[in-house]
N, CA, C and O atoms as CSV, one atom per row, in Angstrom:
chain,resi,resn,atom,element,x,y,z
A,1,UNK,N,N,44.351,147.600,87.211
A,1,UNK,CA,C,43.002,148.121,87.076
A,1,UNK,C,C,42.137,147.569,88.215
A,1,UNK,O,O,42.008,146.382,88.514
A,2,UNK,N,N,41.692,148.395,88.669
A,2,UNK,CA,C,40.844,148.089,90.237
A,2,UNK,C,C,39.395,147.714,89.323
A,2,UNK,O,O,39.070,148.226,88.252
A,3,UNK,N,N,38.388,146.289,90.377
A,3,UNK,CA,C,37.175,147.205,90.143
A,3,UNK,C,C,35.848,148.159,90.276
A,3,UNK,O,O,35.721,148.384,91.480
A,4,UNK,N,N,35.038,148.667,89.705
A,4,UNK,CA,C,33.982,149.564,90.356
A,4,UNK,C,C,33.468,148.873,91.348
A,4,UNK,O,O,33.345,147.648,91.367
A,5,UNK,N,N,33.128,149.696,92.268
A,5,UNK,CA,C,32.242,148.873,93.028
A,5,UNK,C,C,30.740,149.261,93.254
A,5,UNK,O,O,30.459,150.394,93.644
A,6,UNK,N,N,30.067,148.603,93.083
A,6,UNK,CA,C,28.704,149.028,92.577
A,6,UNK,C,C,27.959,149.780,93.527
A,6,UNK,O,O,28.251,149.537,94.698
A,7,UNK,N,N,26.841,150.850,93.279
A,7,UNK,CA,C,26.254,151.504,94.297
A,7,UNK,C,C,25.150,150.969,93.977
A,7,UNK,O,O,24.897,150.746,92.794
A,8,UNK,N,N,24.161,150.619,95.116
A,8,UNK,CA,C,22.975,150.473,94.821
A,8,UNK,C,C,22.130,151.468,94.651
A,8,UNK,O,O,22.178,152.492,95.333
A,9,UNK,N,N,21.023,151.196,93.446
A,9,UNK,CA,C,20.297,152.467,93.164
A,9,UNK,C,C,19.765,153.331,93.686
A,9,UNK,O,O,19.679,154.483,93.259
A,10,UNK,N,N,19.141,152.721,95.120
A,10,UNK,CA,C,18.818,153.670,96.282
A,10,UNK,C,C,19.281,154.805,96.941
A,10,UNK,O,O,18.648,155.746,97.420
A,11,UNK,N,N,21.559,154.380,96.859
A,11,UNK,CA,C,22.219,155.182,97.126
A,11,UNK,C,C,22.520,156.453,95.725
A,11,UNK,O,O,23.008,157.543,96.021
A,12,UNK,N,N,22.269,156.220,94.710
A,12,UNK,CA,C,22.409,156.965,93.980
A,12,UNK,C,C,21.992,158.379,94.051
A,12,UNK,O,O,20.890,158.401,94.600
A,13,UNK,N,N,22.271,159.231,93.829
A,13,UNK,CA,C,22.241,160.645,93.436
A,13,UNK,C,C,21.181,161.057,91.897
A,13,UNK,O,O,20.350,161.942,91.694
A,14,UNK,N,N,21.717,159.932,91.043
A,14,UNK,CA,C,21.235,160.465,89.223
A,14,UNK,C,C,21.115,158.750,89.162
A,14,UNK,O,O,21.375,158.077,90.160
A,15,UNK,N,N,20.753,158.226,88.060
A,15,UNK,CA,C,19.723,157.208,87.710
A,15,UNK,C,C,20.079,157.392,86.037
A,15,UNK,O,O,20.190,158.427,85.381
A,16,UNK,N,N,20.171,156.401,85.753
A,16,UNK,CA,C,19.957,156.160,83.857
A,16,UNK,C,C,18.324,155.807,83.566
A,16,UNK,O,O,17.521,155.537,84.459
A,17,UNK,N,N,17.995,155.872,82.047
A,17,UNK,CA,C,16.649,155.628,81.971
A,17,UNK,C,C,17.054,153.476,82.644
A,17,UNK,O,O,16.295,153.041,83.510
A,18,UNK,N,N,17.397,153.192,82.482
A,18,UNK,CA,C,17.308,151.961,82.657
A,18,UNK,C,C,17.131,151.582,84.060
A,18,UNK,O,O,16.193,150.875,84.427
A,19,UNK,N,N,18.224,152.151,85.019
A,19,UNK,CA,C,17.760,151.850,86.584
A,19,UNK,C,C,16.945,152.677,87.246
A,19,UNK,O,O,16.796,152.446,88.446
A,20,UNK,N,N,16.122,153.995,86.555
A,20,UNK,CA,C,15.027,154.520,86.601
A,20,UNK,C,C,14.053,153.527,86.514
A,20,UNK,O,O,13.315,153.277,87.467
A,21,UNK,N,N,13.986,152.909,85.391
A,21,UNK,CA,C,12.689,152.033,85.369
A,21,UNK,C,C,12.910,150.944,85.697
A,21,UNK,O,O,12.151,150.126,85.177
A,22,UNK,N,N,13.850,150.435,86.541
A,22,UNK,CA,C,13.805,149.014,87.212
A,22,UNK,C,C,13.330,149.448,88.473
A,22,UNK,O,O,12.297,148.944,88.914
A,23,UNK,N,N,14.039,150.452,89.214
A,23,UNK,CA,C,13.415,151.536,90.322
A,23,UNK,C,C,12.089,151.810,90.590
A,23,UNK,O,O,11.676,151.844,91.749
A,24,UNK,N,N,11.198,152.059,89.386
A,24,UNK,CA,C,10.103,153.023,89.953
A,24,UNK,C,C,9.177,151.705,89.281
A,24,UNK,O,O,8.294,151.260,90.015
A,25,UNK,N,N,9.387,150.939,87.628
A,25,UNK,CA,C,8.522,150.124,87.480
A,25,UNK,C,C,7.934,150.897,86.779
A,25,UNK,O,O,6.710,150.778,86.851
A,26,UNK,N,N,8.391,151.852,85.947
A,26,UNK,CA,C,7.413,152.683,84.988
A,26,UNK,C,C,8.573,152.342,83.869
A,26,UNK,O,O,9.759,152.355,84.198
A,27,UNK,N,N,8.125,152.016,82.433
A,27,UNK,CA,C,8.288,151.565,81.618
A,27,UNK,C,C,9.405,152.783,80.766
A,27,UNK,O,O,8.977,153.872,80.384
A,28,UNK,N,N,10.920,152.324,80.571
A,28,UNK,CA,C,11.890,153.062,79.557
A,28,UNK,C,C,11.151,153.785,78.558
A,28,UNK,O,O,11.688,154.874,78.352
A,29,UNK,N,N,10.007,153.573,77.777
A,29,UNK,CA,C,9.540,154.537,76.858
A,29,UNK,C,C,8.657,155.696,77.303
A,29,UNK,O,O,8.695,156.824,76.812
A,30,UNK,N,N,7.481,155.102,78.750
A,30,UNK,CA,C,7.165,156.428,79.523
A,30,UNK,C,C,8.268,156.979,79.533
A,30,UNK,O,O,8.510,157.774,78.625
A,31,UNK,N,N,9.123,156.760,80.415
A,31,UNK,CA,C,10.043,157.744,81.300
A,31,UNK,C,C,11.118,158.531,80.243
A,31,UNK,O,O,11.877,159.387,80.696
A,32,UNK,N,N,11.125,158.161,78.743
A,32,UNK,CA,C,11.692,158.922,78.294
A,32,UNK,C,C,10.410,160.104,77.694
A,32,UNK,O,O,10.616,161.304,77.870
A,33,UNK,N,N,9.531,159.784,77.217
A,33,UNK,CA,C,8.581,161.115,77.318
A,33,UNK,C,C,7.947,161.708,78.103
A,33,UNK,O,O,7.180,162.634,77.838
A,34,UNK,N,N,8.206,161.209,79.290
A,34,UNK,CA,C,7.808,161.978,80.687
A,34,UNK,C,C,9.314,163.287,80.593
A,34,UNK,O,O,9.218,164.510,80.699
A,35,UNK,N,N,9.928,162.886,80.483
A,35,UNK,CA,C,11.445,163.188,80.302
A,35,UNK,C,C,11.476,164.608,79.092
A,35,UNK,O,O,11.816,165.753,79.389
A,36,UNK,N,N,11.246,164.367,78.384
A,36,UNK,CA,C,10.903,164.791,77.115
A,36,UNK,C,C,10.656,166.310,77.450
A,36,UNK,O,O,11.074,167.256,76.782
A,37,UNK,N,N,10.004,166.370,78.445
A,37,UNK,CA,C,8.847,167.548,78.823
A,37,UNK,C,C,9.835,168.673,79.027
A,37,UNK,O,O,10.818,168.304,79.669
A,38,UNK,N,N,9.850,169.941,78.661
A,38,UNK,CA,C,10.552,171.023,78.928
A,38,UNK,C,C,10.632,171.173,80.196
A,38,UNK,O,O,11.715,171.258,80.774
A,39,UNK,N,N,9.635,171.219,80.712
A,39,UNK,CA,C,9.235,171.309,82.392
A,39,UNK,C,C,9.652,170.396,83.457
A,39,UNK,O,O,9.780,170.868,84.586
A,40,UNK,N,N,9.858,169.274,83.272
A,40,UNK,CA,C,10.046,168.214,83.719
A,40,UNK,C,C,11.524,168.765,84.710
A,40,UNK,O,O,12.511,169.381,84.308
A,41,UNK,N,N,11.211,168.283,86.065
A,41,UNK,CA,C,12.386,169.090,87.144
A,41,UNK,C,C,13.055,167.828,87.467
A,41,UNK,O,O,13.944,167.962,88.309
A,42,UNK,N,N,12.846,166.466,86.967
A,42,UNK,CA,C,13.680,165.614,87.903
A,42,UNK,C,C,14.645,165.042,86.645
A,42,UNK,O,O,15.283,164.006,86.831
A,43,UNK,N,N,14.747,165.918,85.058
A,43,UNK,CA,C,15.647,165.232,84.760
A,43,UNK,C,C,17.077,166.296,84.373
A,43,UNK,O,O,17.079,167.508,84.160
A,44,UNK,N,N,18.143,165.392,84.381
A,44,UNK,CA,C,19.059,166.279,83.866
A,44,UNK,C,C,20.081,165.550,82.749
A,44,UNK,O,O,20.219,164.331,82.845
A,45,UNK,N,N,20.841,166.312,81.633
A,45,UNK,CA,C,20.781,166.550,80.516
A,45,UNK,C,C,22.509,166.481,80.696
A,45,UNK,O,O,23.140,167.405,81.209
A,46,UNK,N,N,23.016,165.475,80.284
A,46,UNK,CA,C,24.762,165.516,80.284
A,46,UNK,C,C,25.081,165.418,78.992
A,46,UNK,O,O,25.301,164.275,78.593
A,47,UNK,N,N,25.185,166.453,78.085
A,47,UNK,CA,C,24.783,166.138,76.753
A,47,UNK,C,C,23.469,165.740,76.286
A,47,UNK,O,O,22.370,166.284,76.389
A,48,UNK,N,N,23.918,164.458,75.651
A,48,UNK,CA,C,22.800,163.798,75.114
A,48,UNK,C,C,22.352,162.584,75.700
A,48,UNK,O,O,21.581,161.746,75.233
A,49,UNK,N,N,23.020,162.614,76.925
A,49,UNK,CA,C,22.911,161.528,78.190
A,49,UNK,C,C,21.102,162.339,78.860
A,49,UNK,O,O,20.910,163.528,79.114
A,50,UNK,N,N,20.343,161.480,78.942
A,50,UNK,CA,C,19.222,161.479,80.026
A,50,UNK,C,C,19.921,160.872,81.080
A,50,UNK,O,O,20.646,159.910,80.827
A,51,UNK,N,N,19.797,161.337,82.336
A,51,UNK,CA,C,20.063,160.966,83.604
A,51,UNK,C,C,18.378,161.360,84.297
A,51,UNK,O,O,17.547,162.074,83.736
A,52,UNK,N,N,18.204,160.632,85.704
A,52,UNK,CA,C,16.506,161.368,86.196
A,52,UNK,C,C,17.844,160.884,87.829
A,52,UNK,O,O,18.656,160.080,88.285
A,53,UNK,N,N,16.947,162.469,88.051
A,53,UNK,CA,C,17.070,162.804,89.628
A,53,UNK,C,C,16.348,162.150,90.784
A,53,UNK,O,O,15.328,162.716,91.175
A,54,UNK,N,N,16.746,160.996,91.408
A,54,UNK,CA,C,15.920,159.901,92.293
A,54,UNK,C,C,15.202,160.693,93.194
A,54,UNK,O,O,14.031,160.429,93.468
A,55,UNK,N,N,15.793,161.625,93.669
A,55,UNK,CA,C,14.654,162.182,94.956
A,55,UNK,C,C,13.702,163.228,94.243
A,55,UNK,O,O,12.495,163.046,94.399
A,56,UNK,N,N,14.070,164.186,93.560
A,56,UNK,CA,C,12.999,164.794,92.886
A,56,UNK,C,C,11.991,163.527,91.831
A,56,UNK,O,O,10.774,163.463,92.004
A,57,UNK,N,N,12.241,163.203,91.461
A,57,UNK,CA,C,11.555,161.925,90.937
A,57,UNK,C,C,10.733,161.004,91.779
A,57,UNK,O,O,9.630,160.681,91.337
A,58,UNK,N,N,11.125,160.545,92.926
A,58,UNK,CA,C,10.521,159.999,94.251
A,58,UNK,C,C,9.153,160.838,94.470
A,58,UNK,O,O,8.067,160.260,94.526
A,59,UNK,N,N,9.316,162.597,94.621
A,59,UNK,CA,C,8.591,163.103,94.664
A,59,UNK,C,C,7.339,163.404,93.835
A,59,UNK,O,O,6.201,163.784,94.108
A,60,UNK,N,N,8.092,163.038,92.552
A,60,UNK,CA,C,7.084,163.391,91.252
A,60,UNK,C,C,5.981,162.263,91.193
A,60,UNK,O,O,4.815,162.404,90.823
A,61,UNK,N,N,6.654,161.019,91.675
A,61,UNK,CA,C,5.947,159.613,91.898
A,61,UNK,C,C,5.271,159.468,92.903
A,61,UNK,O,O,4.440,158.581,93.099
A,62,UNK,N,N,5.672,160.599,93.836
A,62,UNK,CA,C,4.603,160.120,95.161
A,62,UNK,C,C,3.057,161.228,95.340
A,62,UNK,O,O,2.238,161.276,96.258
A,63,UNK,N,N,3.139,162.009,94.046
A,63,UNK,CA,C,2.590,163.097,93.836
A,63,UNK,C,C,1.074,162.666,93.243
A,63,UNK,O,O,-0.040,162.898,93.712
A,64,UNK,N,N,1.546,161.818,91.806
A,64,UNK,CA,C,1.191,161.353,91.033
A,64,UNK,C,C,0.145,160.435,91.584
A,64,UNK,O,O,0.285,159.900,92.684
A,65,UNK,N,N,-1.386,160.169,90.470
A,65,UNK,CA,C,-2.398,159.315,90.483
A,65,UNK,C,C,-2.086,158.344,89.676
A,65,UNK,O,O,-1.993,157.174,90.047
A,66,UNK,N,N,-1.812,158.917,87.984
A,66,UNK,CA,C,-1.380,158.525,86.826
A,66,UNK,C,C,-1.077,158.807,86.107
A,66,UNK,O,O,-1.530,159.886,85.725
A,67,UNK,N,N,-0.210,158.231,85.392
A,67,UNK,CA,C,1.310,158.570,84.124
A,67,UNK,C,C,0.794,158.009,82.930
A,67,UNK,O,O,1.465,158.029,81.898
């Protein structure tokens, strides 16, 4: 058994709520009802997995006054 070798979050593609909010510094319970939102374009849905999209998300954050 080999092991993973870790990507840093920066390099990531998709994000969990957890290294989402170590990332951006917006709090696991925002970001799951930011999330929540029908509309909401930076998250995606693997099941019942929340994943958030770092660069559309980057964008949503650099958009933003306040959450």
């Amino acid at each position: 058994m080999t092991k993973k070798e870790k990507v840093p979050i920066w390099h990531k593609s998709n994000l969990t709520i957890d290294e989402a909010a170590l990332y951006s510094n917006i709090g696991m319970h925002k970001l799951r009802e930011i999330t929540d939102d029908e509309n909401c374009n930076f998250v995606l849905w693997v099941g019942n997995k929340r994943l958030i999209k770092r660069e559309p998300f980057e964008r949503y954050m650099n958009k933003m006054y306040s959450i």
